[in-house]
C-alpha positions as CSV (number, residue, x, y, z in Angstrom):
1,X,74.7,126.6,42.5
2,X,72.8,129.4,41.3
3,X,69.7,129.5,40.1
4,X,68.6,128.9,36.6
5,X,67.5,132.1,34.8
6,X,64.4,132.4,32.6
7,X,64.9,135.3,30.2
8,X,62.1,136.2,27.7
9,X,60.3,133.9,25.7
10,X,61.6,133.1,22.3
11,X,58.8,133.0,19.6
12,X,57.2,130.4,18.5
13,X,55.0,129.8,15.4
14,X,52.5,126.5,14.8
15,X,52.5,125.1,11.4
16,X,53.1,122.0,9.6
17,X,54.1,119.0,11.8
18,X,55.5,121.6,15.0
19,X,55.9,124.4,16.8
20,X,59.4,126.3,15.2
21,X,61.2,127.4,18.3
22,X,63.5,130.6,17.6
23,X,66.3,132.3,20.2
24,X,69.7,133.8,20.3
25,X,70.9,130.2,20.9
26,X,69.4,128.4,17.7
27,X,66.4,127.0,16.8
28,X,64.7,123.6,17.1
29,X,61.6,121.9,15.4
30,X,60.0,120.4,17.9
31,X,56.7,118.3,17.9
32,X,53.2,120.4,18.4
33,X,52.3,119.0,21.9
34,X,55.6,120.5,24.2
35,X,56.7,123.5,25.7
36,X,60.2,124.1,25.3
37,X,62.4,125.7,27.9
38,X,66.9,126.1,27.3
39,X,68.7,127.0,30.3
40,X,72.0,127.3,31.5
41,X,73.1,127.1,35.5
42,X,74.7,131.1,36.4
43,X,74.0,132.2,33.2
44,X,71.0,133.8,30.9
45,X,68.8,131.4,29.7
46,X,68.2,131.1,26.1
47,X,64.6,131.2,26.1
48,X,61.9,129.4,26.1
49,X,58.2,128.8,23.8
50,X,54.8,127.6,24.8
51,X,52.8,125.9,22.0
52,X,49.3,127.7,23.0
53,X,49.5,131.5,22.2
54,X,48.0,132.5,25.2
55,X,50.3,130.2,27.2
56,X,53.1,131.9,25.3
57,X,51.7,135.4,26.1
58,X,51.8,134.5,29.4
59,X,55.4,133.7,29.3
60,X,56.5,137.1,27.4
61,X,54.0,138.4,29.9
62,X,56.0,137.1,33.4
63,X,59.3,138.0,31.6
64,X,58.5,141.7,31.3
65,X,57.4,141.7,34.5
66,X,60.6,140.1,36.2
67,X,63.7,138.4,36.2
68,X,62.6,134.7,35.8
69,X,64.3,132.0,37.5
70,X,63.9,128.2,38.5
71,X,64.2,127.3,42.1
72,X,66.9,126.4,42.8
73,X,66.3,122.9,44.2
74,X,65.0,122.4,40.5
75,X,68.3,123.6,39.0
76,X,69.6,121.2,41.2
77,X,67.9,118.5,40.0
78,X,68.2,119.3,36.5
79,X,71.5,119.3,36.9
80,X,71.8,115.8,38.6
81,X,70.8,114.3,35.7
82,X,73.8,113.6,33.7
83,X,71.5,111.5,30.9
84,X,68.1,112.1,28.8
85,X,65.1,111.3,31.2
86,X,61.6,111.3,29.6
87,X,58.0,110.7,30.2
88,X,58.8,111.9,33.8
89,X,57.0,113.9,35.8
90,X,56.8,117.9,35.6
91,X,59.3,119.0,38.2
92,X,57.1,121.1,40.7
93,X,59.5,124.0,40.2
94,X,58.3,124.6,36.4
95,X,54.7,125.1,38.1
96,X,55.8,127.8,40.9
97,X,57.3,129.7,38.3
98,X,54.9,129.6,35.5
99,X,51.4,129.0,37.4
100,X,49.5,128.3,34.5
101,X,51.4,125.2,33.3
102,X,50.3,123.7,36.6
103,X,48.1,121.2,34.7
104,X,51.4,119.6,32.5
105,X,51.4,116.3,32.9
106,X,54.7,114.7,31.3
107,X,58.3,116.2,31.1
108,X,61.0,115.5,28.9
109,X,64.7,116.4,30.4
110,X,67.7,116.4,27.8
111,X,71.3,117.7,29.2
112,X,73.1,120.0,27.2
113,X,76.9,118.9,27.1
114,X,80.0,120.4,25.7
115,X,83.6,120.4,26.2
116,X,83.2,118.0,28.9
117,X,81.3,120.8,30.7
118,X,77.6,120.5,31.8
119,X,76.2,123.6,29.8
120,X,72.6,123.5,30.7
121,X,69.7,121.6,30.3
122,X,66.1,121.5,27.8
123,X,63.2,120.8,29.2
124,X,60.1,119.6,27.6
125,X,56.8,119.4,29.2
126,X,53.4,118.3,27.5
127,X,50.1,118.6,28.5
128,X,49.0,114.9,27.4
129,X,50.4,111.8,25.7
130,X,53.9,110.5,25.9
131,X,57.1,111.6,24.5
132,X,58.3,109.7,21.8
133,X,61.6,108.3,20.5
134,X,61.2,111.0,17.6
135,X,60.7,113.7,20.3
136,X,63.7,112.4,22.3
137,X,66.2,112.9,18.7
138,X,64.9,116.4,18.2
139,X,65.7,117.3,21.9
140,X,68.9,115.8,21.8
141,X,69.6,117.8,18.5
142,X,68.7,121.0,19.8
143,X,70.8,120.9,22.9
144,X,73.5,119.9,20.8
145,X,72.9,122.9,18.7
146,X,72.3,125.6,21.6
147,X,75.4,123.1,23.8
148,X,77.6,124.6,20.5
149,X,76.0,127.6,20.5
150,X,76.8,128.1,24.2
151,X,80.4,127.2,23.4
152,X,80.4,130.0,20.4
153,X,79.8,132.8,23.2
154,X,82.5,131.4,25.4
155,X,85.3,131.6,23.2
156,X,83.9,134.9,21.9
157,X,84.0,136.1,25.5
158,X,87.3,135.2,26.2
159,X,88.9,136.7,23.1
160,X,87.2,139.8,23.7
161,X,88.9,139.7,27.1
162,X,92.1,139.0,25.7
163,X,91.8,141.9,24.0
164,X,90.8,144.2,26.0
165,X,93.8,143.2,28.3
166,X,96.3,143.4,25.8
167,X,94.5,147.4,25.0
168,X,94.9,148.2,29.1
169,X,98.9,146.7,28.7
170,X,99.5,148.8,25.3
171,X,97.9,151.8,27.0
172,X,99.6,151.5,30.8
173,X,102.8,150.9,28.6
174,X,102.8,154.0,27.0
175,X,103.2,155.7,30.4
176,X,106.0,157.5,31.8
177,X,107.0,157.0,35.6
178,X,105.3,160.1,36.9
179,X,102.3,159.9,34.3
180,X,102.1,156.1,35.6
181,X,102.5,157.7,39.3
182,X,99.5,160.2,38.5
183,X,97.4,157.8,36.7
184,X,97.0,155.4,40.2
185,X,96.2,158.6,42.0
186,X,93.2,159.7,39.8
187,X,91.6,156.3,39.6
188,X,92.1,156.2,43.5
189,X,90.6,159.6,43.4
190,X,87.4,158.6,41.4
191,X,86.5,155.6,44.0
192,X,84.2,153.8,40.6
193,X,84.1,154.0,37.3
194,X,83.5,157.5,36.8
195,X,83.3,160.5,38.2
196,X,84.7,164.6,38.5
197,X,88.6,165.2,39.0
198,X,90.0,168.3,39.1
199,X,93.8,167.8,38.3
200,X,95.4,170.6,39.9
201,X,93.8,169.7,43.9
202,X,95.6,166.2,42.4
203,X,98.8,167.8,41.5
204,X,99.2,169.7,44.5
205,X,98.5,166.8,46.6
206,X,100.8,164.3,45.1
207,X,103.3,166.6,43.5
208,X,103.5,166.1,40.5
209,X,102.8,169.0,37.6
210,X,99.4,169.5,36.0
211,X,100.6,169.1,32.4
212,X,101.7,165.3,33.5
213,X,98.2,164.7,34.9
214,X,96.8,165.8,31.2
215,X,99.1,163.9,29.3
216,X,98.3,160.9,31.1
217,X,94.7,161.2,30.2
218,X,95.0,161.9,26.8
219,X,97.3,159.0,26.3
220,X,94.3,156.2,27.8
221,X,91.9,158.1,26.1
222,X,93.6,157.7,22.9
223,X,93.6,154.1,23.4
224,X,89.9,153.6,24.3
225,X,90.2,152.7,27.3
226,X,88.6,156.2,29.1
227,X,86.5,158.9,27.9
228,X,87.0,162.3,29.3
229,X,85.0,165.5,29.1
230,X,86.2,168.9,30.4
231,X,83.7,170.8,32.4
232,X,85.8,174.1,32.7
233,X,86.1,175.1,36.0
234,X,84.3,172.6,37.5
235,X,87.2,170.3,36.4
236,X,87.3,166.9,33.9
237,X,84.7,164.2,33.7
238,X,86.0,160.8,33.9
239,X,84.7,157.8,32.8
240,X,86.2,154.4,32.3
241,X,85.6,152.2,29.0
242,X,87.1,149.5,29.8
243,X,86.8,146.8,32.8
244,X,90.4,146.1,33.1
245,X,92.4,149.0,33.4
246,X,91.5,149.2,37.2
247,X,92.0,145.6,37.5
248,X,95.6,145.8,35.5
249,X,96.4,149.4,38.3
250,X,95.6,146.8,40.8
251,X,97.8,144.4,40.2
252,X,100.8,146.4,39.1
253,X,100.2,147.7,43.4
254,X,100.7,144.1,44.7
């Protein structure tokens, strides 16, 4: 397993009865007295708050500096725990990552669940006092909201993939034989994602006309899925907009 990710802080501000926690995955009012951490196993993690604003400096502080991560042994034991655990002790992997919150003394640990998956975990850690049953709902409210949250990007993601594979089909469906033909040469020619191609050392190589070369550009470029630039002499610029089309030229080899 992979370790979990710490990506910048999300803000916090004090008033009234808590600390409003704010990040790309939702919010959550939590009680005064915690610090607040969201994070997902392989992925980003959503952010996390300190209720001090030095503390919270500290974190925006570590974030700009690095990519933040829990051990992994501490990922590992987050994700072991398959039910709410509080008024536990802080895992000692919270403390080798943030060094000043060395002196928390109680930890809160609330799994966030969705789709039958394990999605990630909040953690809470205070500095004195218990964690009460009121605590414990708002935890278990916000990983429900940052568990759906979670599940928003997913489907997101995947119908943007969906898309862009059905673009790549359109696009290598448009081709003729030969432009088909060329098209595998070039993208064998750039070795990445972009690069120079001059089309008549291709042509001459494989065999095929010039013009074909150019009309098989022009037709993926139409589509999106490459962006071209002619540099005269020097030949075209090449670069590839979307993830697939390689993957789809590979495939269509096997």
């Amino acid at each position: 397993m992979d370790q979990n990710k710490i990506a910048e802080p999300a803000a916090a501000k004090s008033g009234g009865q808590g600390t409003q926690l704010q990040g790309d995955g939702g919010s959550s009012q939590l009680r005064h007295s915690s610090q607040h951490f969201r994070c997902q196993p392989q992925r980003q993690d959503f952010g996390c708050a300190a209720v001090d604003r030095f503390d919270h400096d500290q974190f925006r502080s570590l974030a700009a500096e690095a990519e933040l991560r829990f051990p992994q042994e501490t990922n590992g034991r987050f994700l072991q725990m398959r039910e709410p655990e509080t008024n536990v002790v802080p895992d000692p992997g919270i403390a080798d990552v943030f060094r000043f919150m060395n002196a928390q003394e109680m930890m809160c640990v609330v799994p966030i669940t969705g789709g039958g998956d394990r999605l990630g975990t909040v953690v809470l850690t205070r500095l004195s006092g218990v964690f009460d049953d009121e605590d414990l709902i708002l935890a278990e409210y916000g990983s429900t909201i940052v568990g759906m949250e979670i599940l928003r990007e997913r489907a997101e993601e995947i119908a943007l993939e969906a898309r862009s594979r059905a673009v790549v089909a359109v696009a290598i469906g448009s081709l003729s034989f030969s432009e088909l033909e060329a098209v595998e040469h070039i993208f064998e020619e750039l070795e990445g994602k972009e690069g120079l191609l001059v089309a008549s050392k291709i042509a001459d190589r494989v065999g095929i006309t010039r013009s074909v070369i150019v009309n098989a550009l022009r037709k993926l470029e139409s589509a999106g899925v490459i962006e071209t630039r002619s540099l005269g002499m020097k030949g075209t610029y090449i670069r590839i907009l979307n993830h697939q089309l390689l993957e789809e030229l590979g495939k269509m080899k096997k």
